[in-house]
Structure formats: structure tokens, C-alpha cells
C-alpha positions in Angstrom: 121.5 17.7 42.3 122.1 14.8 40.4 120.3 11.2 39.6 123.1 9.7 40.1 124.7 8.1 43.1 128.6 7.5 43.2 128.2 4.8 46.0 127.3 1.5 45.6 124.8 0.4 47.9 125.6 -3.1 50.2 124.0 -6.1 48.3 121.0 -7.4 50.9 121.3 -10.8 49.9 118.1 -12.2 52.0 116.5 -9.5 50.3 117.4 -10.7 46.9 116.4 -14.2 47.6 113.2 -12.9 49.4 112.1 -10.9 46.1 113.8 -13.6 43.6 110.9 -16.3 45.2 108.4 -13.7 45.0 109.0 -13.1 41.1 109.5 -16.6 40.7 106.4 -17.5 42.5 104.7 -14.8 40.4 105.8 -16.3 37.1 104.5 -19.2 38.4 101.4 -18.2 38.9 101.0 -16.9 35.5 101.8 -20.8 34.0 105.5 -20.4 33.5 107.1 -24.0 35.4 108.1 -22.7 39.0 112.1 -24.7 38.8 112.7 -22.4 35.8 111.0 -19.3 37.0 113.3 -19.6 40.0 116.4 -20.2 37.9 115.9 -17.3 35.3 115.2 -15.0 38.3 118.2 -16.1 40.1 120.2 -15.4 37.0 119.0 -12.2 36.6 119.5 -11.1 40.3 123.1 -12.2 40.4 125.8 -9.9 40.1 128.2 -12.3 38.1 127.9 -12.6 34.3 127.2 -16.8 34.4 126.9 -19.2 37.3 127.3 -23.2 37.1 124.9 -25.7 37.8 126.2 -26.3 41.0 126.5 -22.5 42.1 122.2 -22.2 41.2 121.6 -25.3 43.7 123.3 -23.6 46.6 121.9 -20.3 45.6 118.3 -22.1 45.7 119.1 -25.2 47.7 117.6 -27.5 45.5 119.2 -30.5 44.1 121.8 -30.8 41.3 118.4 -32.6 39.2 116.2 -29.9 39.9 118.1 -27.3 38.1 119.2 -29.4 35.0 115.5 -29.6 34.2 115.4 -25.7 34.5 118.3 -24.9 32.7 117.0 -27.1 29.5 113.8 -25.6 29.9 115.3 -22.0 29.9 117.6 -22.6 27.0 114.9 -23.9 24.7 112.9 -21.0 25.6 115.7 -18.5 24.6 116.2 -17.0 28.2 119.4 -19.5 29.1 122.7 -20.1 27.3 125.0 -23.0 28.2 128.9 -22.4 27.7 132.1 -24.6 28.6 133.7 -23.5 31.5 137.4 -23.4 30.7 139.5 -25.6 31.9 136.6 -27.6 33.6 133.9 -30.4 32.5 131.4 -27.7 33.9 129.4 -26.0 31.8 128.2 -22.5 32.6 124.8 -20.6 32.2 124.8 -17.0 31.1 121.5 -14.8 29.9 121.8 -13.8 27.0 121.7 -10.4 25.8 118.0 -8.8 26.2 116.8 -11.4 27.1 113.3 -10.6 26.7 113.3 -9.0 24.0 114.8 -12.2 22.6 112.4 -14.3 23.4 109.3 -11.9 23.2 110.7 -11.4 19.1 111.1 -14.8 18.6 107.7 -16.2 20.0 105.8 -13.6 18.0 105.6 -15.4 15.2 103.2 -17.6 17.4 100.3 -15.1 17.3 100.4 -15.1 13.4 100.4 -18.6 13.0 97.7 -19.6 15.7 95.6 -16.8 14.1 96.2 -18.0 10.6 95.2 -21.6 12.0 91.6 -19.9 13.8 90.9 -18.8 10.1 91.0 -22.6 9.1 88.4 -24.0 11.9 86.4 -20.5 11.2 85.5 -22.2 7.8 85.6 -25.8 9.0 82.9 -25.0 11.8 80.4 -23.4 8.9 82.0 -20.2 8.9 82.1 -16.9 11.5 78.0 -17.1 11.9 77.9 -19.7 13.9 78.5 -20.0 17.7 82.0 -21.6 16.9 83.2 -19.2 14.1 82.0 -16.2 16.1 84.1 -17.7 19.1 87.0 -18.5 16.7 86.9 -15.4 14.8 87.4 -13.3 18.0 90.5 -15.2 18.9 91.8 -14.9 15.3 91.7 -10.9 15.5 92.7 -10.7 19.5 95.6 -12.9 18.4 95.7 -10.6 14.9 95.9 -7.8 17.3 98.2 -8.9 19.7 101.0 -9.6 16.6 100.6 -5.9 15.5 100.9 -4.4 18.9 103.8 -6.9 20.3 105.9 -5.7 17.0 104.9 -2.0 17.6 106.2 -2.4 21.5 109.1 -4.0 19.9 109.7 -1.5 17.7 109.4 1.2 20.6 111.6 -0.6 23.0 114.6 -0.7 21.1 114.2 3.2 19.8 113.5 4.6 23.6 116.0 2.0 25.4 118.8 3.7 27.4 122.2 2.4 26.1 124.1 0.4 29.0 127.7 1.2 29.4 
């Protein structure tokens, strides 16, 4: 018996939007802004390859305001991309491909730098014997750590990722 099934099952929209503010509230929780948590999980719930400004309002019924914040937000952070809309003055927001694996590659740098900065208030607090180097060093090798293991998971992803058709 196969995997696989031929049928497409009917879309449960208050489903969607039930889960989508769950997620959203979710990211929230973890620090991520909750407008932009609710936009990027919007987009990534929608069946259509972009959606306007306009279509995420009535999708969240928010204001017109509320998701032009998000959608700068989002696109600084990677997970957004803002194209024309031909033959309109709207422009339209698409995720871009892997989206996070995007951003997860591109903030890793982070870890290397905020580490490599721990290293310099290791030696301006006296060095890793005292309270604040000990505290410092421990971040600066979490952070260490975390570099290494983000790239390996990287690294693993894209080797054991099922290609899309």
C-alpha cells in the first residue's frame, strides 16, 4: 500500500488560521515580534506563491499599518521578499526559497562574532579566573559550540532533504 495519497484533502481554512495564531503566538513567546510572527506564518500556510499587503490584512484582519511594519521586519530578517506586482503600484511578498535555512546560514555568523567579542571582556574583566571571565568564558564556548553544531545541522539538512517537485 502506498504513502501516498492521490486526493487532495479540502483546505480547513479555520483550521489553518486556528494553528497559524498558535505558531505565531508561539514564536512570540520565544521573543520573535508577534505582527511578524503572524505574517511569516500566514505566508507559509497559504497555498498561493505571494500575497499583497492588502490580501495579509484580510487574512489577519489587522490594519493596512500593522502589516507594513511586519513585512519590513521580515525582509530584513531574510524570511520576506518584496516584488512589483505587474501591471499594479502593489508590491507583492513571496518567501523566499528555504527560508530557514536562509536565515539560520546567514545569522550564523553571529555566534562567531559574539563569541570572538566574550574573548575580549574575558581579558578586560582580569581574565577566565575571576567570577566575570568564568561567566564570560562559558558563553564564549556555548556560543563556540553552538557555531559548530548550527553548521553541522546545516550541513545535514541539505544532504538528507527530500527534493520537492
Amino acid at each position: 500500500m502506498s504513502d501516498k495519497v492521490d486526493a487532495v484533502t479540502p483546505r480547513d481554512e479555520d483550521g489553518v488560521r486556528r494553528s497559524v495564531e498558535h505558531m505565531a503566538m508561539m514564536l512570540a513567546d520565544m521573543g520573535f515580534p508577534r505582527m511578524p510572527s503572524r505574517v511569516l506564518m500566514t505566508m507559509m500556510s497559504a497555498e498561493e506563491t505571494s500575497l499583497t499587503a492588502g490580501d495579509l490584512a484580510e487574512r489577519l484582519g489587522v490594519s493596512a499599518a500593522a502589516i507594513s511594519g511586519a513585512v519590513r521586519y521580515l525582509m530584513q530578517m531574510g524570511f520576506l521578499v518584496r516584488e512589483p506586482a505587474p501591471g499594479s503600484r502593489r508590491d507583492r511578498y513571496r518567501l523566499p526559497d528555504q527560508p530557514w535555512y536562509g536565515v539560520t546560514t546567514a545569522k550564523r555568523g553571529f555566534y562567531g562574532q559574539f563569541s570572538d567579542e566574550a574573548e575580549v571582556v574575558i581579558d578586560a574583566a582580569g581574565g577566565a579566573r575571576t567570577l566575570a571571565g568564568e561567566r564570560m568564558t562559558d558563553m564564549r564556548d556555548f556560543f563556540r559550540f553552538v557555531e559548530e553544531q548550527v553548521g553541522t545541522a546545516l550541513q545535514r539538512w541539505q544532504e538528507q532533504r527530500p527534493p520537492r517537485s
